[in-house]
C-alpha positions, -999 to 999 in steps of 0.1 A, spaced: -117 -242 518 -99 -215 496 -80 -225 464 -45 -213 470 -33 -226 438 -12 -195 418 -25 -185 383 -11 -196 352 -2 -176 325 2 -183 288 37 -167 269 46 -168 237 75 -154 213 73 -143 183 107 -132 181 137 -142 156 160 -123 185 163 -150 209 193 -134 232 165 -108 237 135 -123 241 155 -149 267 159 -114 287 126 -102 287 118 -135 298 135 -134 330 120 -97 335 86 -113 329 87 -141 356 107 -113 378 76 -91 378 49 -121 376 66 -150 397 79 -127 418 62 -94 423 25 -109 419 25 -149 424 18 -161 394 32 -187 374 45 -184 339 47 -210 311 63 -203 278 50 -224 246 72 -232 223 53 -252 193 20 -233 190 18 -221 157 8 -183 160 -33 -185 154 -32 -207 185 -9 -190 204 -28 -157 194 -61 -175 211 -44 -191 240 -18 -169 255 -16 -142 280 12 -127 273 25 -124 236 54 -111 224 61 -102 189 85 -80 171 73 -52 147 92 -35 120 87 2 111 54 12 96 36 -26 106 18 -11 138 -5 11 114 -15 -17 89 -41 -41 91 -29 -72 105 -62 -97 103 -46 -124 123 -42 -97 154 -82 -96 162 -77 -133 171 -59 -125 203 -74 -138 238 -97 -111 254 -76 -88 276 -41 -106 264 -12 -81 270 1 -77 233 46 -62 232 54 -50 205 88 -56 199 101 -20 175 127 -21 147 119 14 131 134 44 142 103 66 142 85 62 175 46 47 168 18 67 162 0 54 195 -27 73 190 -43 62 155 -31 26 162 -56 -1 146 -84 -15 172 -68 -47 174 -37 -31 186 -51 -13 215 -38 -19 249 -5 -31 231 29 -25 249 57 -7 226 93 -13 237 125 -10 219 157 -35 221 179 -5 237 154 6 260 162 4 299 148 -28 317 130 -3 345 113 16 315 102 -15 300 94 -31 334 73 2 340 51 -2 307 47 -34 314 32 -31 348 7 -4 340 -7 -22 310 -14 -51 328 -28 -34 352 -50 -14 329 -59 -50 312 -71 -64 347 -93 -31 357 -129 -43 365 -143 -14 340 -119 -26 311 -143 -41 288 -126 -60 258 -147 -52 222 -155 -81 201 -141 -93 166 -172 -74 148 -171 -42 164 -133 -36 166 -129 -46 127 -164 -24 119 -151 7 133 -113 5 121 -100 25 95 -59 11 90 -37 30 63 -49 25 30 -31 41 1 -48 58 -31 -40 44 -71 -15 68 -78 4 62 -40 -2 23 -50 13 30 -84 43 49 -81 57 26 -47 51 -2 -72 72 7 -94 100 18 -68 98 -16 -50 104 -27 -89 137 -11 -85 127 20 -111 140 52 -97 119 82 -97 133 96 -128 120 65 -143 88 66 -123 78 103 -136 87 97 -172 70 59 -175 39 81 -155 41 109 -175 45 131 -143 75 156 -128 102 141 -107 88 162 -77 53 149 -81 66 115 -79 86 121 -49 61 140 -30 37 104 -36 66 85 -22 68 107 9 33 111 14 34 74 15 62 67 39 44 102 60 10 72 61 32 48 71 53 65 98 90 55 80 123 74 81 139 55 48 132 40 13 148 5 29 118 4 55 96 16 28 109 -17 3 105 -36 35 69 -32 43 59 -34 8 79 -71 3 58 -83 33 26 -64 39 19 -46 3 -16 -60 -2 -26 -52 32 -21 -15 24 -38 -16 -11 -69 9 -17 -95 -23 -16 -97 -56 5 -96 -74 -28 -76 -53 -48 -62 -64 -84 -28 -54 -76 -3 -73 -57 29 -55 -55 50 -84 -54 38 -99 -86 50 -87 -118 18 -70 -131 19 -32 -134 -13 -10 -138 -13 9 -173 -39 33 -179 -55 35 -210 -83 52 -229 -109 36 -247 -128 56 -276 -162 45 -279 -190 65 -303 -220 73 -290 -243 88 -320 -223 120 -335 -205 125 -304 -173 112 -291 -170 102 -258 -139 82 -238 -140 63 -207 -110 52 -187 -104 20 -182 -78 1 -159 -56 -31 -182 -33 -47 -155 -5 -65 -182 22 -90 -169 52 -68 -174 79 -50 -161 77 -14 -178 50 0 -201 50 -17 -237 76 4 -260 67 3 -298 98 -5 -325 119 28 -332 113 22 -372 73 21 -364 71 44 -336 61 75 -356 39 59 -378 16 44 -351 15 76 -331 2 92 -364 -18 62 -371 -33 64 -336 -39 102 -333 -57 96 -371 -84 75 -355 -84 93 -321 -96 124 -341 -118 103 -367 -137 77 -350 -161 51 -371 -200 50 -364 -217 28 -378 -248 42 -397 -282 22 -407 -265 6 -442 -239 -12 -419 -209 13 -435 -191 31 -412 -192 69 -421 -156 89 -401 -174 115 -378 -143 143 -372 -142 157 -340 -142 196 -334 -111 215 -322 -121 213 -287 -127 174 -287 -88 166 -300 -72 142 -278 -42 158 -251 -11 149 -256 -15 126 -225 -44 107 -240 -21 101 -269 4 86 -250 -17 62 -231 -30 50 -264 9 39 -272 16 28 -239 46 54 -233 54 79 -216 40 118 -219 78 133 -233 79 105 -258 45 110 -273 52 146 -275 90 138 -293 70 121 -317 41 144 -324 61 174 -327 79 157 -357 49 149 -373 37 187 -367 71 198 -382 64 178 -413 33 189 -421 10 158 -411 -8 172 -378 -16 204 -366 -12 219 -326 -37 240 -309 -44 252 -277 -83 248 -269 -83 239 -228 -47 225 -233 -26 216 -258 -46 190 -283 -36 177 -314 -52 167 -345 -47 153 -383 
């Protein structure tokens, strides 16, 4: 004897918009209940990694840029689930270089008609149900998936704008033109498929260490540590050599030295950039100057004081003016005592 019984599908909303996710409830039993026999039930109290597992059907809404980040929870959906993606940005998605756990999901928008969304609807599940439609597993989808990432300087000039800095502030803390910094911030919202800097502060409140360079990167947008870059003079034998190094430090702006002490610690610091110690086979340190060509950039000076490029150079071309360091031009502009 043949089981008549209908089949039961899973729903769940994720969806702060009740008035519409009550209407694209009644379109979902319309086209399920109605159009294909099958039964509908709508849980309420699931928290979302259950509901991920268990429903059929989920519904969830998206803001701009979140369909192109990686969303770990996501590969925990139910093997051919229909995923509908609810859109609040005003750039369409980039369907095409969605991340694997995002394939097969529906896009609709709130002001979309109910037969377009009907349509979309009816295809994908259709799709989902083929008999060749073959659902790839949690290893393989997260193997082969490359989401947005953003490189150190896109990671550090956003920080700083989601700090509230503007990009005047940006270039001269970075010691970089205005245009420079705003070309980062575009090429970041370009990534992340946004149309303003309010979508761009809203992805980074809620998703910025999903989008950082590394899985387990040191930087966590929303915390008040800002990365300073620094250089760290180290002498090998007779010959100088500098490594970069990254210091993260719990504050809000780079460090600014006192106004009555600024120019004396720029000199002091450009003294023993050029005149490093090594220490010989007595135990005395003997100063080892550099040559011409090995006097630190005015850029190098400026990370040692933690300032900006235009105020290192302020300073530096007061000390030249009285006398107590010298300019050249060797590969750059260097300076030396």
């Amino acid at each position: 004897m043949m089981n008549n019984e209908p089949i039961e599908l899973q729903v769940t909303f994720d969806d702060d918009n009740q008035v519409f996710s009550e209407g694209l409830w009644q379109l979902l039993k319309d086209i399920f209940n109605q159009q294909q026999g099958k039964v509908l039930n709508r849980n309420y109290a699931l928290p979302m990694d259950s509901a991920l597992q268990f429903s059929d059907i989920y519904v969830s809404s998206f803001n701009a840029g979140e369909e192109l980040i990686c969303r770990p929870q996501m590969k925990l959906r139910k093997a051919k689930s229909l995923l509908i993606a609810v859109c609040n940005g005003l750039n369409e998605p980039k369907i095409k270089i969605l991340p694997h756990c995002l394939r097969g999901c529906v896009f609709v928008r709130r002001t979309e008609s109910i037969e377009s969304i009907r349509d979309k609807i009816e295809h994908a599940w259709a799709f989902l149900n083929n008999k060749n439609y073959v659902a790839e597993t949690e290893e393989k989808m997260c193997l082969s998936c490359f989401p947005v990432r953003l490189t150190d300087v896109e990671e550090r000039v956003v920080t700083y704008f989601y700090r509230g800095f503007s990009l005047a502030q940006i270039a001269n803390i970075r010691g970089m033109h205005v245009k420079t910094v705003s070309a980062h911030k575009r090429a970041v919202m370009n990534k992340l498929n946004l149309s303003s800097s309010a979508e761009l502060i809203h992805i980074m409140h809620n998703w910025a260490p999903n989008i950082a360079q590394k899985d387990l990167h040191i930087m966590d947008f929303r915390k008040k540590k800002l990365p300073i870059r620094k250089k760290e003079v180290q002498p090998n034998s007779r010959l100088h050599t500098a490594r970069d190094i990254e210091n993260v430090v719990e504050k809000s702006a780079p460090i600014k030295i006192a106004k009555q002490n600024k120019k004396e610690t720029v000199f002091n610091i450009l003294k023993e950039m050029c005149h490093p110690h090594s220490s010989t086979k007595g135990n005395k340190n003997e100063v080892l100057p550099l040559s011409v060509t090995e006097w630190p950039k005015t850029r190098d000076i400026a990370d040692e004081c933690d300032d900006s490029v235009y105020v290192a150079r302020y300073w530096l071309t007061l000390l030249e003016k009285e006398g107590r360091v010298r300019r050249v031009w060797a590969r750059g502009v260097r300076w030396g005592v």
